[in-house]
N, CA and C atoms as a LAMMPS dump frame, in Angstrom:
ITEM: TIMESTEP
0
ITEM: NUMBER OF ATOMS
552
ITEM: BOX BOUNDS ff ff ff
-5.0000000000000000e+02 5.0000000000000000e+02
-5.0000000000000000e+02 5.0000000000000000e+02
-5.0000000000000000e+02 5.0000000000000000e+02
ITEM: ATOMS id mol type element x y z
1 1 1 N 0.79 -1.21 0
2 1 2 C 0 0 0
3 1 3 C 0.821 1.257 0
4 2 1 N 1.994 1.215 -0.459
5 2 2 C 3.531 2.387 0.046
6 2 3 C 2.61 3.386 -1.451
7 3 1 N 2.12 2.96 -2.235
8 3 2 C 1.66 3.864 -3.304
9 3 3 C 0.6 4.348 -3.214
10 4 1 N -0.391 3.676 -2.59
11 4 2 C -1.696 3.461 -2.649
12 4 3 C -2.607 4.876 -3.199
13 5 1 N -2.156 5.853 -2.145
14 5 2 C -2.669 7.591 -2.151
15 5 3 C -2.418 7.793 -3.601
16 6 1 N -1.027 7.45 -3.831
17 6 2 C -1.117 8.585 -5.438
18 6 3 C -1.791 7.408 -6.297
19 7 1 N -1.362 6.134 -6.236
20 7 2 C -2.403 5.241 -7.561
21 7 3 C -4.045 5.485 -7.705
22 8 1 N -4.436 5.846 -6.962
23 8 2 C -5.88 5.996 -6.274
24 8 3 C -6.227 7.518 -6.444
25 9 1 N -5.467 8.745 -6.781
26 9 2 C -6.035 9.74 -7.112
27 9 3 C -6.104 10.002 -8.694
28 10 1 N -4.859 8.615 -9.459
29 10 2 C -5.243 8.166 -10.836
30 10 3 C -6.721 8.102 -11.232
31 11 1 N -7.413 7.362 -10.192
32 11 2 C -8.936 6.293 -10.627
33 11 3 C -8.724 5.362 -11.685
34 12 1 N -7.69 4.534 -10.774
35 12 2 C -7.897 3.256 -11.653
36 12 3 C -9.529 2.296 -11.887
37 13 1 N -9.532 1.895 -12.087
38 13 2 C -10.622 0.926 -12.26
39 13 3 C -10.786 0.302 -11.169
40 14 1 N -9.654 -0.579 -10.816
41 14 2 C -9.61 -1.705 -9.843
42 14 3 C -7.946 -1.495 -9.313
43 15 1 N -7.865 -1.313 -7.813
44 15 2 C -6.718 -1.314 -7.449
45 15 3 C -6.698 -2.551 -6.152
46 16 1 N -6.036 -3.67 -6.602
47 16 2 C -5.795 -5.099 -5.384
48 16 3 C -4.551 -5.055 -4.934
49 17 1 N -4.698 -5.341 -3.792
50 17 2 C -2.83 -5.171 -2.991
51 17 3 C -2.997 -7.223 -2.056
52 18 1 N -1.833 -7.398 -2.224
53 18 2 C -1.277 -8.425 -1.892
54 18 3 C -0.05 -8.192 -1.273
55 19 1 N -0.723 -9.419 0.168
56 19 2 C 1.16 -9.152 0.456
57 19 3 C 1.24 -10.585 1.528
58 20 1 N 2.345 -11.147 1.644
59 20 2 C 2.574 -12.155 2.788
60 20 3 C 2.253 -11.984 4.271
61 21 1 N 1.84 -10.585 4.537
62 21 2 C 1.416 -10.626 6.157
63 21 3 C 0.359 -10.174 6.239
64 22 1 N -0.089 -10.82 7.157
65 22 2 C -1.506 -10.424 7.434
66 22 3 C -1.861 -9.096 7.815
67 23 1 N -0.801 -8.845 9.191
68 23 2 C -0.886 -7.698 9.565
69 23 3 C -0.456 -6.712 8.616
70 24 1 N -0.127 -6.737 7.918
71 24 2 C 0.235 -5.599 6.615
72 24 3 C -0.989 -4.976 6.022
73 25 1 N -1.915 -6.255 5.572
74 25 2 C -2.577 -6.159 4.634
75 25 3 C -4.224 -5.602 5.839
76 26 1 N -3.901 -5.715 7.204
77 26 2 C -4.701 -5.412 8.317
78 26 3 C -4.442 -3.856 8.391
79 27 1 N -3.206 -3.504 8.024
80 27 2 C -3.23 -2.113 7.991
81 27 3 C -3.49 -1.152 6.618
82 28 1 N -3.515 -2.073 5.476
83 28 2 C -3.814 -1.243 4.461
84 28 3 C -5.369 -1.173 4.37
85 29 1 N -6.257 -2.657 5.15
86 29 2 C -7.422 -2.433 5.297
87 29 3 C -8.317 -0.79 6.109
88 30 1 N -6.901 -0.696 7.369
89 30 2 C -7.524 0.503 7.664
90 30 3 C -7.493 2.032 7.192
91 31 1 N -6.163 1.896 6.693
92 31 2 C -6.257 3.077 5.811
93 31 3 C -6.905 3.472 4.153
94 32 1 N -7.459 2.379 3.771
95 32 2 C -8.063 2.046 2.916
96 32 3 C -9.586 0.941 2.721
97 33 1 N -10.362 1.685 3.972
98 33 2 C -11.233 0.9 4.048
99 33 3 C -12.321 0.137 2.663
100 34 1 N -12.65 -1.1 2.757
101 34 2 C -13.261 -1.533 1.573
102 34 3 C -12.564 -1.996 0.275
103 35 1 N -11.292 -2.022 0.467
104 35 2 C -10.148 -2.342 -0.389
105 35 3 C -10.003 -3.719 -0.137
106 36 1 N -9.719 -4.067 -1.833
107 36 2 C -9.695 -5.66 -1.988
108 36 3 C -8.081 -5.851 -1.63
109 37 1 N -8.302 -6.751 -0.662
110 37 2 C -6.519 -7.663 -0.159
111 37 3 C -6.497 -8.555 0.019
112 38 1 N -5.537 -9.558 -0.702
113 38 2 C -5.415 -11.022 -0.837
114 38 3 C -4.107 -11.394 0.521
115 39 1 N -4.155 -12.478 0.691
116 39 2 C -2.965 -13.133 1.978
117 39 3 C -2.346 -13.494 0.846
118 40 1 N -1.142 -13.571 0.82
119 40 2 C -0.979 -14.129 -0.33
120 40 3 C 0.581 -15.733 0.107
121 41 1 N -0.276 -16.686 -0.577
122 41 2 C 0.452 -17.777 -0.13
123 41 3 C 1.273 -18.575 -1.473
124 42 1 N 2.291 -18.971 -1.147
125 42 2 C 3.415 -19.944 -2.233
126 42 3 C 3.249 -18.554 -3.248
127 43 1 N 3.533 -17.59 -2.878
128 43 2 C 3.725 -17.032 -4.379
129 43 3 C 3.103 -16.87 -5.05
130 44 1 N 1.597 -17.629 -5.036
131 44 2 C 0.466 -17.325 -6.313
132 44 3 C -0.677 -16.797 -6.39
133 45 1 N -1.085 -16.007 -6.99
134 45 2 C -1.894 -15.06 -7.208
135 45 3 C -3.781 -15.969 -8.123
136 46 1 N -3.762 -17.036 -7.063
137 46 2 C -5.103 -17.776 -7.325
138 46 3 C -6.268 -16.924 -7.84
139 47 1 N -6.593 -15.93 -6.847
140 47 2 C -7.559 -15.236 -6.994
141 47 3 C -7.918 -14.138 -8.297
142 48 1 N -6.29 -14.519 -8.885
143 48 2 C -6.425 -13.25 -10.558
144 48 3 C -6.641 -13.997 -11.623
145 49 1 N -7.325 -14.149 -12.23
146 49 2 C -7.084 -14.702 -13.646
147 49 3 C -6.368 -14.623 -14.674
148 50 1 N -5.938 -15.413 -15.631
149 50 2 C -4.943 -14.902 -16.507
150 50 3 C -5.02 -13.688 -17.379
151 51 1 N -3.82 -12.864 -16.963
152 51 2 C -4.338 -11.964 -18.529
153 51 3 C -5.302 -10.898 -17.837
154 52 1 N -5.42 -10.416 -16.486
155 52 2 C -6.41 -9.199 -16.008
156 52 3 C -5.665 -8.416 -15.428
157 53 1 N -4.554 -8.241 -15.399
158 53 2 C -4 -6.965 -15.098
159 53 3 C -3.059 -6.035 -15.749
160 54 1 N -3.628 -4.593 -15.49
161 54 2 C -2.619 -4.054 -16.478
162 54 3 C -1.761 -3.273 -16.276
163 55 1 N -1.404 -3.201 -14.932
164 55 2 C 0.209 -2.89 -14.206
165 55 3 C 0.126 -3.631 -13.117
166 56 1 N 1.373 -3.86 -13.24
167 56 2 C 1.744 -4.672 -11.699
168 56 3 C 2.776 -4.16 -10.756
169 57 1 N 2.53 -3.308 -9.73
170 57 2 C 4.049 -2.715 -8.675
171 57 3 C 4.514 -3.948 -7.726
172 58 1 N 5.599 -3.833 -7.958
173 58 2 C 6.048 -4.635 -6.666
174 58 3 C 7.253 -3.71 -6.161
175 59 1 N 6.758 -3.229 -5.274
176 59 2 C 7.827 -2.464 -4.363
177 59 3 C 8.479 -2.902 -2.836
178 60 1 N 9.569 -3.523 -2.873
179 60 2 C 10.514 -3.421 -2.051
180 60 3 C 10.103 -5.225 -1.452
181 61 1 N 9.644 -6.223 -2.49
182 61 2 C 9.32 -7.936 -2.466
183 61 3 C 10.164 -8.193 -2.726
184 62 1 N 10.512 -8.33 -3.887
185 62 2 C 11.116 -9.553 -4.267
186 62 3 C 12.412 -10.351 -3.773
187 63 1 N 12.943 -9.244 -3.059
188 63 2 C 14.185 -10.045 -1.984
189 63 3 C 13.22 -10.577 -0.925
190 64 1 N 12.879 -10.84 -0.385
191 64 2 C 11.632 -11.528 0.414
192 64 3 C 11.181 -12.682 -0.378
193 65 1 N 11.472 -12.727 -1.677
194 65 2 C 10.84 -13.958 -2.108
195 65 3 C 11.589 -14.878 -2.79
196 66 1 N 11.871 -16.296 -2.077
197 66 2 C 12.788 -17.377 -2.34
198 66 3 C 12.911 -17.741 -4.049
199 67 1 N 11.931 -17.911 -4.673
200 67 2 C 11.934 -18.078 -5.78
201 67 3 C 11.658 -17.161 -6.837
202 68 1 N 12.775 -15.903 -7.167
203 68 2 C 11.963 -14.95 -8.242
204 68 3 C 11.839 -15.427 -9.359
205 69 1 N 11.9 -16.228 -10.229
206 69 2 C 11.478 -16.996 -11.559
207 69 3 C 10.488 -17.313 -11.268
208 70 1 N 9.518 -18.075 -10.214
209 70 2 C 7.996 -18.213 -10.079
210 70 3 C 7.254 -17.363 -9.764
211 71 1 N 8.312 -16.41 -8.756
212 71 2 C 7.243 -15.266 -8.77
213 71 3 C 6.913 -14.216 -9.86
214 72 1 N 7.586 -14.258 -10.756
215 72 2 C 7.778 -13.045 -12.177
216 72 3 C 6.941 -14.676 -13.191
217 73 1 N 6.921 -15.365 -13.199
218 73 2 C 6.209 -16.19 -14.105
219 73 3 C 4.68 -16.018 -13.6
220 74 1 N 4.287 -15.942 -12.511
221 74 2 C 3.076 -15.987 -12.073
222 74 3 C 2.731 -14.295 -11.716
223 75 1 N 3.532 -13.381 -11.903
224 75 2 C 3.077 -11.969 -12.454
225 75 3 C 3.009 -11.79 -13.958
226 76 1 N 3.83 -12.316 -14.341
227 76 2 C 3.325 -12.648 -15.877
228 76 3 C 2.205 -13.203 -16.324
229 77 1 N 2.042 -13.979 -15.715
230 77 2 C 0.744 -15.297 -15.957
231 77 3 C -0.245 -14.164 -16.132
232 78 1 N -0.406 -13.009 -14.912
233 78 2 C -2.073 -12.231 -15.264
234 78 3 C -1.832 -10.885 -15.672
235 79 1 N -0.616 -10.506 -15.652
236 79 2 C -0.45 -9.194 -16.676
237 79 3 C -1.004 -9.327 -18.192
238 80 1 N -2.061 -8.712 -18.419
239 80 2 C -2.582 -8.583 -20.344
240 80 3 C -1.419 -8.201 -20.927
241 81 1 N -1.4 -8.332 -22.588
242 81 2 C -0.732 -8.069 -23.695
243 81 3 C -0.439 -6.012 -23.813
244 82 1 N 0.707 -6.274 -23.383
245 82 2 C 0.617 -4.251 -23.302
246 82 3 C 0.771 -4.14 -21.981
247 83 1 N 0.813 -4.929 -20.819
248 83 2 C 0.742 -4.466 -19.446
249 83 3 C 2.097 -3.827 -19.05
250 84 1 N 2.181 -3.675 -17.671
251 84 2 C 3.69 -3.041 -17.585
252 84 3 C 3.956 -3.377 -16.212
253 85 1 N 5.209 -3.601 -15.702
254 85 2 C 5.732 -3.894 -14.258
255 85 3 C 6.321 -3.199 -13.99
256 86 1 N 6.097 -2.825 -12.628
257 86 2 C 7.467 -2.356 -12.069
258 86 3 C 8.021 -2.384 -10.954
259 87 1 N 8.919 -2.966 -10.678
260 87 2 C 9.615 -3.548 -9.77
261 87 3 C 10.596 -3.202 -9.062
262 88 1 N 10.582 -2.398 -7.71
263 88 2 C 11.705 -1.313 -7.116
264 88 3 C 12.265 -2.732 -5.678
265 89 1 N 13.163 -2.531 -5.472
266 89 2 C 13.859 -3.27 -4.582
267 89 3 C 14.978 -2.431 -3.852
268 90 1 N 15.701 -3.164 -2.673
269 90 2 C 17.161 -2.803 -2.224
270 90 3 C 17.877 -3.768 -3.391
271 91 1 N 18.957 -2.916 -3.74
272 91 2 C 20.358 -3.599 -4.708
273 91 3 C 20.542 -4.819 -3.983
274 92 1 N 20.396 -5.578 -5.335
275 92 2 C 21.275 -6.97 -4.342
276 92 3 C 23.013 -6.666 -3.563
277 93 1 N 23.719 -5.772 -4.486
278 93 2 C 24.826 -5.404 -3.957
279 93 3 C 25.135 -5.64 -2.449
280 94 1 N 23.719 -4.37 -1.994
281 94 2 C 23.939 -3.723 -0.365
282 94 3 C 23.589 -4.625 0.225
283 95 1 N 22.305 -5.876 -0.219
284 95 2 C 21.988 -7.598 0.549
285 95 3 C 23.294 -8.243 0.575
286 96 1 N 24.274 -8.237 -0.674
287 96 2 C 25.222 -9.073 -0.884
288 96 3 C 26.434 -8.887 0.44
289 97 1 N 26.528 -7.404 0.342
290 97 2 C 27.37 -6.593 1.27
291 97 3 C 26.734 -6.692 2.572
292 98 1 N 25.321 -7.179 2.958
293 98 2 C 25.656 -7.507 4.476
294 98 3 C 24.223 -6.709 4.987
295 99 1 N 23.354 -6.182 3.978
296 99 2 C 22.865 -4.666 4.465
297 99 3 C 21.247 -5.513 4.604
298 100 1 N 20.287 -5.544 5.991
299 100 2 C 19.297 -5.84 5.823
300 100 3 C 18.356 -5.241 6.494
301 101 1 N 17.268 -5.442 6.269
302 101 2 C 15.925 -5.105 6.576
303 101 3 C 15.609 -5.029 7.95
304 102 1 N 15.541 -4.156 8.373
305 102 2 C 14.888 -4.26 9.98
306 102 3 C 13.926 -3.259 9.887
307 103 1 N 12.555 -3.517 11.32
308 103 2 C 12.111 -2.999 11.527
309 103 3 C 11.672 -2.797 12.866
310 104 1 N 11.207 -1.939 13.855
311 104 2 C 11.061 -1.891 15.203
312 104 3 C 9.882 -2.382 15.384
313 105 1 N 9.27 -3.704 15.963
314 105 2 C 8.104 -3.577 16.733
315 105 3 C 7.897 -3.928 18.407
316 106 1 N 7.999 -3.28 18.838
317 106 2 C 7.391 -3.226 20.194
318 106 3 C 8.756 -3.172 20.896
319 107 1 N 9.497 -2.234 20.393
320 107 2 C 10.888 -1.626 20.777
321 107 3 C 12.044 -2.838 21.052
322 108 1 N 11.647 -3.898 19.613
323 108 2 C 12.172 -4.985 19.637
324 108 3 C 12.69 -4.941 17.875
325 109 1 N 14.26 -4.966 17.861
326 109 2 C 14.465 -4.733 16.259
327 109 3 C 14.363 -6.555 15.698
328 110 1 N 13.935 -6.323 14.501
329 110 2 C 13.666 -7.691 13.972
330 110 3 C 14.121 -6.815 12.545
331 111 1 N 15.048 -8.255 11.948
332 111 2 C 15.412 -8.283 10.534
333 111 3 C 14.438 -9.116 9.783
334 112 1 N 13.949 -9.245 9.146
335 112 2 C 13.524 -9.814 7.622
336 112 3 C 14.431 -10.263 6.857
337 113 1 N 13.9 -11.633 6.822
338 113 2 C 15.184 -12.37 5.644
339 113 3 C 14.477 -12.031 4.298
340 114 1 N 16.337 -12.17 4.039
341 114 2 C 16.189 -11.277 2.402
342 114 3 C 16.853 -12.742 1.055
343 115 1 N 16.473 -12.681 0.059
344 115 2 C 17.519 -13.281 -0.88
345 115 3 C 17.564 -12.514 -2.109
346 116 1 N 19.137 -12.548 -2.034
347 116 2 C 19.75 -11.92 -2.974
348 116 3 C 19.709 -12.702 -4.605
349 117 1 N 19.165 -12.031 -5.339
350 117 2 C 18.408 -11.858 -6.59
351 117 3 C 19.179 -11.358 -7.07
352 118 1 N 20.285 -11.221 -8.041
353 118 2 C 21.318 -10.418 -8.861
354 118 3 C 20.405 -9.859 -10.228
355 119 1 N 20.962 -8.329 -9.897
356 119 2 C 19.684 -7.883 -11.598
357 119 3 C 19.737 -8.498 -12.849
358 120 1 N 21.165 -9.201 -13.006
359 120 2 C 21.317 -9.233 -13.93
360 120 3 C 20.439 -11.291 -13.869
361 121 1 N 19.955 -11.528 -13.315
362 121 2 C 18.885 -12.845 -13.229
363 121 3 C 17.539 -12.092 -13.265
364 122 1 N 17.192 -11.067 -12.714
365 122 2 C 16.086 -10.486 -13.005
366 122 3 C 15.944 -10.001 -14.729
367 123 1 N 17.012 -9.804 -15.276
368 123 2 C 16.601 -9.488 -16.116
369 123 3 C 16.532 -10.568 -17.088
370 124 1 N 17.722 -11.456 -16.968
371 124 2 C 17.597 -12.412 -17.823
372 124 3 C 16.012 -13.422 -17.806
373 125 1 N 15.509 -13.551 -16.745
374 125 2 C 14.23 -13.904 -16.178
375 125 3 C 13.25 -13.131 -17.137
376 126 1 N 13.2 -12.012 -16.759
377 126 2 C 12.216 -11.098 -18.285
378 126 3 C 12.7 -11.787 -19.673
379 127 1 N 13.726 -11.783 -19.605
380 127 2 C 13.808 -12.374 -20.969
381 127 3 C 13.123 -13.354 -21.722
382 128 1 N 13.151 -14.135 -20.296
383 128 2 C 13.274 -15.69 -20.997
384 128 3 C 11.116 -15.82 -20.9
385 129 1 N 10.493 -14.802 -20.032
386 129 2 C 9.479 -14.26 -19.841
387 129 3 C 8.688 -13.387 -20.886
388 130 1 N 10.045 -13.209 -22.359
389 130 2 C 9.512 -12.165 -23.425
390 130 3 C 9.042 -10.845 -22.94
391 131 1 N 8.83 -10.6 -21.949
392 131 2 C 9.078 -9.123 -21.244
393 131 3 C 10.549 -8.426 -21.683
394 132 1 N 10.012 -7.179 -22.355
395 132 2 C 10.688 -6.208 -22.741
396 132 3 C 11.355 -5.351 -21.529
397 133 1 N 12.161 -4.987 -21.666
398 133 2 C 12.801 -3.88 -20.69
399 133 3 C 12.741 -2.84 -20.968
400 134 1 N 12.083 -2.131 -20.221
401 134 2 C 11.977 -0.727 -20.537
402 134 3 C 13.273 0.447 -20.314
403 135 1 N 13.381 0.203 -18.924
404 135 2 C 13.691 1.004 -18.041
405 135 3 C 14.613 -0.043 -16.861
406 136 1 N 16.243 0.601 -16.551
407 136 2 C 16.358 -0.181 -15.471
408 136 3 C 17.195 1.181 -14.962
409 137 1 N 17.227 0.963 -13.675
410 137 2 C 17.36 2.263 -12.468
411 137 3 C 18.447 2.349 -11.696
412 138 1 N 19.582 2.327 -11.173
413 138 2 C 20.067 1.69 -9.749
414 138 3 C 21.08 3.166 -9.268
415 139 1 N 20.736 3.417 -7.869
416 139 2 C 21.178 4.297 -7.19
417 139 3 C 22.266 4.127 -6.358
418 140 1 N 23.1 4.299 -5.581
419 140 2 C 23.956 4.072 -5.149
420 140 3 C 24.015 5.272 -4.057
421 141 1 N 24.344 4.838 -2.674
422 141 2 C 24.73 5.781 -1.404
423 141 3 C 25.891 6.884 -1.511
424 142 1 N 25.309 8.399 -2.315
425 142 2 C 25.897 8.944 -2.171
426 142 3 C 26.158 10.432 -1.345
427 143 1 N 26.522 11.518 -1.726
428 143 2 C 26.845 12.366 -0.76
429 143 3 C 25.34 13.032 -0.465
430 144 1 N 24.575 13.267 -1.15
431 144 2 C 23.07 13.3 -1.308
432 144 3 C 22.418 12.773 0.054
433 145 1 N 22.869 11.298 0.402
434 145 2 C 22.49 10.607 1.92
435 145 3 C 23.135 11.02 2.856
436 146 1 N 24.4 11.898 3.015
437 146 2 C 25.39 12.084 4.121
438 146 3 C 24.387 12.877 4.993
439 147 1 N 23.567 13.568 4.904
440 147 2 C 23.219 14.463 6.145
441 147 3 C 21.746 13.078 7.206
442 148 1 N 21.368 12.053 5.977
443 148 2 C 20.339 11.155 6.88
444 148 3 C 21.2 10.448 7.66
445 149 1 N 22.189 9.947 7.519
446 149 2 C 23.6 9.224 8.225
447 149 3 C 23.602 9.92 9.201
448 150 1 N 24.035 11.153 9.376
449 150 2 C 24.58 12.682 10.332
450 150 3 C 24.029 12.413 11.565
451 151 1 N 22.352 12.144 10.668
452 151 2 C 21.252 12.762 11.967
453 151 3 C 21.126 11.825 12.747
454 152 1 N 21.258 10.549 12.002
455 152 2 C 21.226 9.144 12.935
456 152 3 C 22.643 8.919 14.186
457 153 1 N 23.659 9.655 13.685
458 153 2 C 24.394 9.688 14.343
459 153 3 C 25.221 8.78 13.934
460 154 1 N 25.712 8.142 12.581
461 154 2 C 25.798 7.385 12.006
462 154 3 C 27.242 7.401 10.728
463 155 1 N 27.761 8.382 11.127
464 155 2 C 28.54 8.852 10.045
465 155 3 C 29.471 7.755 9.527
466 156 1 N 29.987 6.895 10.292
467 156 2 C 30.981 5.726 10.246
468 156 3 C 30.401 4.551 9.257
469 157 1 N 28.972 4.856 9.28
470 157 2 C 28.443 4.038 8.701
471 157 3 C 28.147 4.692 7.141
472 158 1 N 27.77 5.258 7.203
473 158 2 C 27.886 6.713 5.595
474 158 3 C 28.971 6.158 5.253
475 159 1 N 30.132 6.067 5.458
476 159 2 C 31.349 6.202 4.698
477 159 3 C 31.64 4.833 4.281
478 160 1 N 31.291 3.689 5.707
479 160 2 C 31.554 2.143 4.551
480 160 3 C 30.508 1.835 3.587
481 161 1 N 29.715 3.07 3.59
482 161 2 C 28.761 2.497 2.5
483 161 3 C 27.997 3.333 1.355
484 162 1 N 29.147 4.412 0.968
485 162 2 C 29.556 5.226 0.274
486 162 3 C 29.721 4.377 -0.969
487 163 1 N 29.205 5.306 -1.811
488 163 2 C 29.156 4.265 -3.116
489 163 3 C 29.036 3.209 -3.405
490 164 1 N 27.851 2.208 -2.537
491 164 2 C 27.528 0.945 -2.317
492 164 3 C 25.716 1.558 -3.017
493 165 1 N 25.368 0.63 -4.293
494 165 2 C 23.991 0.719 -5.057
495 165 3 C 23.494 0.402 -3.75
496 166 1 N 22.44 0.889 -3.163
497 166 2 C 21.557 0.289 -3.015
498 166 3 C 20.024 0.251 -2.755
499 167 1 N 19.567 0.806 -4.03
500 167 2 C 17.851 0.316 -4.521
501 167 3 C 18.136 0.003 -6.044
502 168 1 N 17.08 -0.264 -6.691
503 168 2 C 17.045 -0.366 -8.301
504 168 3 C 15.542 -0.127 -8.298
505 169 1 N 15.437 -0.088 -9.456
506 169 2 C 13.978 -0.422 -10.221
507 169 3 C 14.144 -0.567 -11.717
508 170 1 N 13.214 -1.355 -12.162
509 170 2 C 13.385 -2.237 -13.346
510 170 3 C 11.615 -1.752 -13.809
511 171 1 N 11.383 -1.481 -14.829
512 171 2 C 10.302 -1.31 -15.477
513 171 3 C 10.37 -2.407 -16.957
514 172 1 N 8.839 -3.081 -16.938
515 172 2 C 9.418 -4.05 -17.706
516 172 3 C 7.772 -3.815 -18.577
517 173 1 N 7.771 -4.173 -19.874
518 173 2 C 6.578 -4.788 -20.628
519 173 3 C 6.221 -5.633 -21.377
520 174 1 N 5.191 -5.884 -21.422
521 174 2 C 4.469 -7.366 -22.13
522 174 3 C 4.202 -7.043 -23.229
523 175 1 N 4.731 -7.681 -24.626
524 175 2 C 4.565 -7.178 -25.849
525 175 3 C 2.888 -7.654 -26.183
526 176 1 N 2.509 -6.743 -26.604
527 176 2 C 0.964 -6.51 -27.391
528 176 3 C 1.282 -7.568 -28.055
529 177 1 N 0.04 -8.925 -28.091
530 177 2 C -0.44 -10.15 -28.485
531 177 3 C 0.17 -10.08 -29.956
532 178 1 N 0.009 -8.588 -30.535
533 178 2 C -0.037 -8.631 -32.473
534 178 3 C 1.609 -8.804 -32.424
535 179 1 N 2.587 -8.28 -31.063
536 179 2 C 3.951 -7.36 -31.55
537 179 3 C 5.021 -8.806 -31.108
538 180 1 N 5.922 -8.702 -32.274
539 180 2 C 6.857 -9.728 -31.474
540 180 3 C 7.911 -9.273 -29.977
541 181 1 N 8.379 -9.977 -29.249
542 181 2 C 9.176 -8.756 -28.099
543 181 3 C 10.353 -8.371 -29.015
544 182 1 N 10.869 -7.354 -28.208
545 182 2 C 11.62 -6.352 -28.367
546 182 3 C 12.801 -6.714 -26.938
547 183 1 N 14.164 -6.735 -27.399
548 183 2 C 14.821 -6.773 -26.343
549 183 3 C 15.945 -5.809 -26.467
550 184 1 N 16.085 -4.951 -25.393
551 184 2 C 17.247 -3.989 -25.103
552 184 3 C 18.502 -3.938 -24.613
């Protein structure tokens, strides 16, 4: 639901959010009351039919998910002809380098296991998926971040991780039924 506000002042048609926790999807219920949310289990998207959607976000999954070839085959599976993905993550780099996910609950830090997904399998994965590449993204920790480091009190940490990528996003599309793919 990290988009939800701006996708929703679009007026899409139909906007469904999925996610592996319950409590996640307990909180997008409240800030989005009456909103369709799936639990979503093994990766598959039962409840979509093939071929009914016509963007798909996945923001900040797919290291969370053990198998990305099933999971990008089964976002494929219900993306229509013309649809479009897009897919923002942490760099595998900064996973590779050591860098993970935490979050505070109940003044108790907990990490989230991550697997490292190299882009260059994500992309070959589109490939082999006939998904076109549109667009690929990747940022890297630079002097731009030194003052969020500062404030944390954190500076030691700014500097080993100074010019270390770490987000991407990959925008990808499904060639129109008539078009053969296109690869970049």
């Amino acid at each position: 639901g990290r988009h939800w506000k701006k996708i929703i002042s679009h007026q899409p048609e139909k906007l469904i959010g999925f996610d592996v926790s319950a409590g996640m999807l307990e909180i997008l219920q409240q800030k989005y009351p009456g909103s369709e949310t799936h639990h979503l289990i093994n990766d598959e998207l039962r409840e979509l039919a093939n071929q009914s959607c016509d963007i798909i976000f996945s923001t900040l999954t797919i290291a969370h998910i053990e198998n990305a070839e099933k999971a990008l085959q089964e976002w494929n599976r219900i993306l229509r002809p013309g649809g479009e993905m897009i897919i923002t993550d942490y760099h595998p780099a900064a996973l590779a380098k050591g860098g993970k996910r935490t979050f505070n609950h109940n003044g108790t830090t907990i990490a989230v296991k991550n697997y490292v997904h190299s882009i260059y399998k994500i992309k070959d994965i589109a490939r082999q998926l006939h998904l076109n590449i549109c667009r690929l993204t990747e940022r890297s920790i630079d002097q731009s971040a030194a003052p969020f480091y500062e404030k944390q009190n954190a500076h030691a940490v700014y500097e080993a991780w100074k010019g270390t990528p770490i987000i991407y996003g990959i925008h990808l599309k499904k060639p129109d039924a008539a078009l053969p793919p296109q690869h970049h």
